[in-house]
C-alpha positions as CSV (number, residue, x, y, z in Angstrom):
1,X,114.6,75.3,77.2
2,X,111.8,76.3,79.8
3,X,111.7,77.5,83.0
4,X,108.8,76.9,85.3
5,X,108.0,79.4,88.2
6,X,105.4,78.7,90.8
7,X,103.8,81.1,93.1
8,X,101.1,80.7,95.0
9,X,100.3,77.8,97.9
10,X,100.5,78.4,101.4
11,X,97.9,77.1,104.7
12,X,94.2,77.1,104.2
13,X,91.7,75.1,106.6
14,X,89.9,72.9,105.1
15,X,86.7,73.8,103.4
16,X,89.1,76.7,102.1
17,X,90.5,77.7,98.5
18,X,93.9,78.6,97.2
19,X,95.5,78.6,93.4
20,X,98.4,78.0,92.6
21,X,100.4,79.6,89.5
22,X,103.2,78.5,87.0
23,X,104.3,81.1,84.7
24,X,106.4,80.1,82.0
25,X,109.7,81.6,80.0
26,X,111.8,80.7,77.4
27,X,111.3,78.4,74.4
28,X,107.1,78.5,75.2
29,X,105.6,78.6,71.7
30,X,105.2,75.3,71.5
31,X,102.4,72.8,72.6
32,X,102.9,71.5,76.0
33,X,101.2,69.0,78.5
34,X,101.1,70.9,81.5
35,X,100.8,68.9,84.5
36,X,100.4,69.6,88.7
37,X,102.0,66.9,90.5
38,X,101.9,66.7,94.6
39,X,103.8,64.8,96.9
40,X,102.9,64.4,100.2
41,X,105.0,63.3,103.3
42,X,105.7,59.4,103.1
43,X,104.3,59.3,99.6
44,X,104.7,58.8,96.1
45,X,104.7,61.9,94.0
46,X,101.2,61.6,91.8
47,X,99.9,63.5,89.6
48,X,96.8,65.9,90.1
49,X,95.6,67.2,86.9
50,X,96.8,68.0,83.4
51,X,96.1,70.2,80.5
52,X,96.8,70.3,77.1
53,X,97.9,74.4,76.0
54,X,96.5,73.8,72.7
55,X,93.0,71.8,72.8
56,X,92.6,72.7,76.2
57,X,91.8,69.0,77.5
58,X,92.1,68.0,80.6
59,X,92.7,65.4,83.2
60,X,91.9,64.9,86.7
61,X,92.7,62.7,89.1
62,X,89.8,60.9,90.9
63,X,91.0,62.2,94.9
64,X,90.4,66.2,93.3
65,X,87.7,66.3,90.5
66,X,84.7,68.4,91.8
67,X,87.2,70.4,93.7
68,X,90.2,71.3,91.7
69,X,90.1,73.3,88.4
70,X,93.2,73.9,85.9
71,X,93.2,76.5,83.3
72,X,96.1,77.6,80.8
73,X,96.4,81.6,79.9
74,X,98.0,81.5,76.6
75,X,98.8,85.2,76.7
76,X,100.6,85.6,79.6
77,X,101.9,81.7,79.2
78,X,100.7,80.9,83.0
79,X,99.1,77.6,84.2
80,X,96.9,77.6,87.1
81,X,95.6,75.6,89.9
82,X,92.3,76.2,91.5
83,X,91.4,74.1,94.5
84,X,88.5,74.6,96.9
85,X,86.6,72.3,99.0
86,X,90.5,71.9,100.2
87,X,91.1,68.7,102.5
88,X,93.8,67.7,104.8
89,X,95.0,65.5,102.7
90,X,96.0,67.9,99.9
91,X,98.8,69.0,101.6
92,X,102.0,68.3,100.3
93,X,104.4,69.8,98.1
94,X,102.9,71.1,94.3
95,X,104.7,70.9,91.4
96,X,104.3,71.8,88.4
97,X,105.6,70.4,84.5
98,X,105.5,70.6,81.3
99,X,105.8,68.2,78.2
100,X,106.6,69.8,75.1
101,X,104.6,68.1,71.9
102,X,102.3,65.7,74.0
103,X,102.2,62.5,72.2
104,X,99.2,61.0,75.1
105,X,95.9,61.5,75.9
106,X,95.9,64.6,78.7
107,X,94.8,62.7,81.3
108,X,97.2,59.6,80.5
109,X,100.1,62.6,81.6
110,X,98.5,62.3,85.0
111,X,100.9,58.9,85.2
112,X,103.5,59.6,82.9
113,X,105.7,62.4,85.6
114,X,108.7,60.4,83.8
115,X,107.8,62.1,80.3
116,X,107.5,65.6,82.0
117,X,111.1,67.7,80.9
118,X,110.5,70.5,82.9
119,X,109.6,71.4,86.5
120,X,108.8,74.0,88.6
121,X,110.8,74.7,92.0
122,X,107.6,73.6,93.5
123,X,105.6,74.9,96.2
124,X,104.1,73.9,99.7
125,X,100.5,73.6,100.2
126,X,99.4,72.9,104.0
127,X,95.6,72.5,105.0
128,X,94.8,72.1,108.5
129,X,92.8,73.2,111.4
């Protein structure tokens, strides 16, 4: 068992930057896809980039490469999200998950949510003038 806790998010104008954390407890000795997913208002949940805790590969989707980073801290088991060059249309609700013993290519995860076991209680990102 895992539990995923986010921090991070809040209002930035665009142009701005803001990173997002998911720390990570229990069972984490493992090797996990972790994944950011958004959801904005009226929309789909998708998923925004990906990372593999072991290889460190990565996936990005096409609306945030250029802009967004992820990294993995092994030592203090923490995912983050690092997004500049922020648009209006990143806001939305961030989530983040993790798939334990990732079967996929990392940046396959970035349409497999389904497969994720684990989520984060998600938080809200706004960008706006």
């Amino acid at each position: 068992q895992v539990q995923l806790v986010q921090s991070g998010g809040g209002a930035a104008q665009p142009g701005g930057s803001l990173t997002l954390s998911c720390a990570a407890s229990g069972y984490v000795d493992s090797t996990y896809c972790m994944g950011w997913f958004r959801q904005a208002p009226g929309k789909e949940r998708e998923g925004v980039a990906t990372i593999n805790t072991n290889d460190k590969t990565t996936g990005y989707a096409d609306s945030v490469k250029g802009r967004f980073t992820i990294s993995h801290d092994p030592a203090k088991h923490t995912t983050y999200l690092h997004m500049s060059n922020l648009k209006p249309e990143d806001t939305g609700t961030y989530l983040c998950a993790a798939r334990e013993w990732p079967y996929y290519d990392t940046a396959d995860y970035l349409n497999r949510q389904r497969d994720f076991g684990y989520w984060g209680q998600g938080t809200r990102v706004t960008v706006s003038s």
